[in-house]
N, C-alpha and C positions, 0 to 999 in steps of 0.2 A: 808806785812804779807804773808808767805807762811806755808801753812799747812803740817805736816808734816803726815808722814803714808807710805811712798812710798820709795824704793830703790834714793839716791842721784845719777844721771847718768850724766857722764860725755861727752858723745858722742852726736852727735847732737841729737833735742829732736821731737817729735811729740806736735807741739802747739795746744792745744783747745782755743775756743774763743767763746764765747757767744755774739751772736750780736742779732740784732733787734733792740736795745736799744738804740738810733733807727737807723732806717734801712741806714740813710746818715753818722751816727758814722761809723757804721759794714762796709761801703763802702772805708771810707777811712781807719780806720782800715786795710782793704784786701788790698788795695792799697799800701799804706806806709809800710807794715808787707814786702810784696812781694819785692818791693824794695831794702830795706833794707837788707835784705837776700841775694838777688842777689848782693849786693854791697859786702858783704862778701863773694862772693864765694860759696853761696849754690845751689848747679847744682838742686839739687830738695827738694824744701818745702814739709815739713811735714805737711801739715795746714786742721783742722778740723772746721764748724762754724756750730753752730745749731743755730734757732733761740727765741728767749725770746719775751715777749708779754710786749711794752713800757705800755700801759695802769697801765697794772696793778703795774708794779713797779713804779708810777708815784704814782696812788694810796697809798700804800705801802711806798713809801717816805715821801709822804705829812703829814700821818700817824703814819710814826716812827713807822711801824710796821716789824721790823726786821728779828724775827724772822720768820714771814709770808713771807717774800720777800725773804729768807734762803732755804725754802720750797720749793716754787717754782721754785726756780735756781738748786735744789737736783736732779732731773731727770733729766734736762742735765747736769750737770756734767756728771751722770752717763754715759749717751747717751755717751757722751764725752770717757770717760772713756773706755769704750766699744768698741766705735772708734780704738783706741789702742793709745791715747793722755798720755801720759806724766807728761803734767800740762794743767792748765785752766787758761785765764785770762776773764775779764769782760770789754767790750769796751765800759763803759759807767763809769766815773768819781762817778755821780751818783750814781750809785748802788754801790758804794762802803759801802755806808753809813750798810748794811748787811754782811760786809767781815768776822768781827770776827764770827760772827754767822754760815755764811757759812763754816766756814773756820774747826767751831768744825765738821761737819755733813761731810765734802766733802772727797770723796776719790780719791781726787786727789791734789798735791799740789797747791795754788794758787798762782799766780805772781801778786803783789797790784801793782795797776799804782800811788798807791799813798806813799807808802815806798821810793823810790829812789828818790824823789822828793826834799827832806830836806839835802842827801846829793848834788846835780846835784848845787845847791842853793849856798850850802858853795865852792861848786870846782869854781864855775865862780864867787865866792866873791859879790857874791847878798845877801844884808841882810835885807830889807824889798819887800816886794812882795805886788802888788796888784792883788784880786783876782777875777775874774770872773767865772761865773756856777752857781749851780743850788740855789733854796734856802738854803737848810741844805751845803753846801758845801762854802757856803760865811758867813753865821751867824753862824760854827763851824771852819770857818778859818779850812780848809781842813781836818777836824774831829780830828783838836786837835794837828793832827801828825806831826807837822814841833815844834820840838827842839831846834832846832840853825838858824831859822829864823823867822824871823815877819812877819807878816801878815794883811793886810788891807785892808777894803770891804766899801763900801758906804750904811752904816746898813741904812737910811734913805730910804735908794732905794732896800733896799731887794727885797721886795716884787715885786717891776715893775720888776727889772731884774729878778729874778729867772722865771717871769713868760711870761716875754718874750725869756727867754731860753728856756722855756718849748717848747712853744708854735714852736717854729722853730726847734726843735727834733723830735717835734708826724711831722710838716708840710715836712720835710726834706728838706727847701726852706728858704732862709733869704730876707726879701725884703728892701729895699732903706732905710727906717725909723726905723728898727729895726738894722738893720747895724750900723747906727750914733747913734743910741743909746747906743751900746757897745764901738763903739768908744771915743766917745765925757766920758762914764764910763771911760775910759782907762788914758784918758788925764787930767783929774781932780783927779784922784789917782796918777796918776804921779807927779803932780802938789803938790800933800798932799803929795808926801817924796819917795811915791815908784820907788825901783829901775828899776822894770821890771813889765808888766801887766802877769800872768799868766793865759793861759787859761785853768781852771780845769771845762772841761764840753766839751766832745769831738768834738758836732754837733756847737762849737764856729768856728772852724775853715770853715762853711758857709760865717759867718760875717770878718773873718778878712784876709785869704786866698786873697793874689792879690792887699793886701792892703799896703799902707805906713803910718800909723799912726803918725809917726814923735816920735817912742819912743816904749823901748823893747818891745818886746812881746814873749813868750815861751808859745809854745803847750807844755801842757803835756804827751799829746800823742805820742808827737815825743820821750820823756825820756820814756816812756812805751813798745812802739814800738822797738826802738833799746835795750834792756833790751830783751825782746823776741827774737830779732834777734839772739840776742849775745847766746839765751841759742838752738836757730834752728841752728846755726853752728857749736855750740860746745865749742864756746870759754869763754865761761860761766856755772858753773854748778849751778844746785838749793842753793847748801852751802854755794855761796858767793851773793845769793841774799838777798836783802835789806828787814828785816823785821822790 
């Protein structure tokens, strides 16, 4: 989803990002953004972050209160905006679940980490996905938005996992038993047909980062990430991103 209201620019862009959400997303987020950048060739990033209160979009999710969680995200953007940013992205998989909503109110275009997903899917010829993150983002099979691929969650285990995702975003820290607990998720959806484990839930990559699971695994952060990159050096304009 990108919101439209704004000049299409084709020159490198000033990235906004909203982090907080939580504070070990926004880290790597900065990290992997920075990188990536550099890897293209960008002598100097454009990069703005304000930060967001996980509580309350935690709240707000559990809630399916959207438009409230739209609200909230509206002054920074703004902030954003002001900044002299370009576009905004949201470094929380998460908080996607509010995009259309933010998306009428915002005056800045948004970059979804969750559009470019469905094609990234079809180019590497992956056609069932297993899915890990939050709870609305495994019981809505990534809000619906994958088209031309499948999608499979261990609904049985909803509820443990999404709230042991929780739990290790507010903590910014994964510990021994929550680790194998995503994994051992990983390996039993693979095992049920999936071609690749997905990680749609940013502060996953505590748990899986260093790891060898014996079986795909894609951040989606890192298709989100390079999608920003590509619109910070230019080689990307808003018109040919993924809505």
């Amino acid at each position: 989803m990108v919101a439209v209201g704004t000049l299409v620019r084709t020159y490198p862009m000033h990235i906004g990002l909203i982090g907080g959400i939580g504070v070990a997303a926004t880290v790597v987020y900065y990290q992997r953004l920075t990188a990536a950048a550099a890897a293209r060739g960008v002598a100097k990033l454009e990069l703005t972050i304000v930060h967001g209160e996980i509580q309350e979009l935690i709240r707000n999710n559990l809630a399916d209160r959207r438009s409230q969680q739209a609200q909230a995200f509206l002054p920074l953007v703004t902030r954003l905006k002001d900044a002299g940013c370009d576009c905004v992205a949201l470094s929380s998989l998460g908080a996607h679940f509010c995009l259309d909503e933010l998306a009428a109110l915002s005056p800045l275009p948004i970059v979804s980490a969750v559009a470019p997903l469905d094609a990234y899917f079809v180019e590497q010829d992956i056609k069932r996905i297993g899915l890990l993150g939050t709870r609305v983002v495994m019981r809505t099979r990534l809000y619906g938005q994958l088209a031309r691929t499948d999608a499979i969650a261990l609904d049985d285990e909803i509820e443990l996992l999404g709230q042991t995702y929780q739990d290790i975003a507010v903590a910014g820290t994964c510990s021994a038993s929550q680790r194998e607990l995503f994994l051992d998720a990983g390996r039993r959806m693979t095992a049920a047909g999936a071609d690749a484990i997905v990680l749609a839930g940013t502060d996953l990559n505590l748990a899986f980062d260093g790891q060898s699971p014996g079986y795909p695994v894609i951040d989606a952060l890192d298709i989100h990430v390079a999608l920003l990159a590509d619109l910070a050096s230019g080689r990307r304009s808003l018109s040919d991103v993924p809505s």
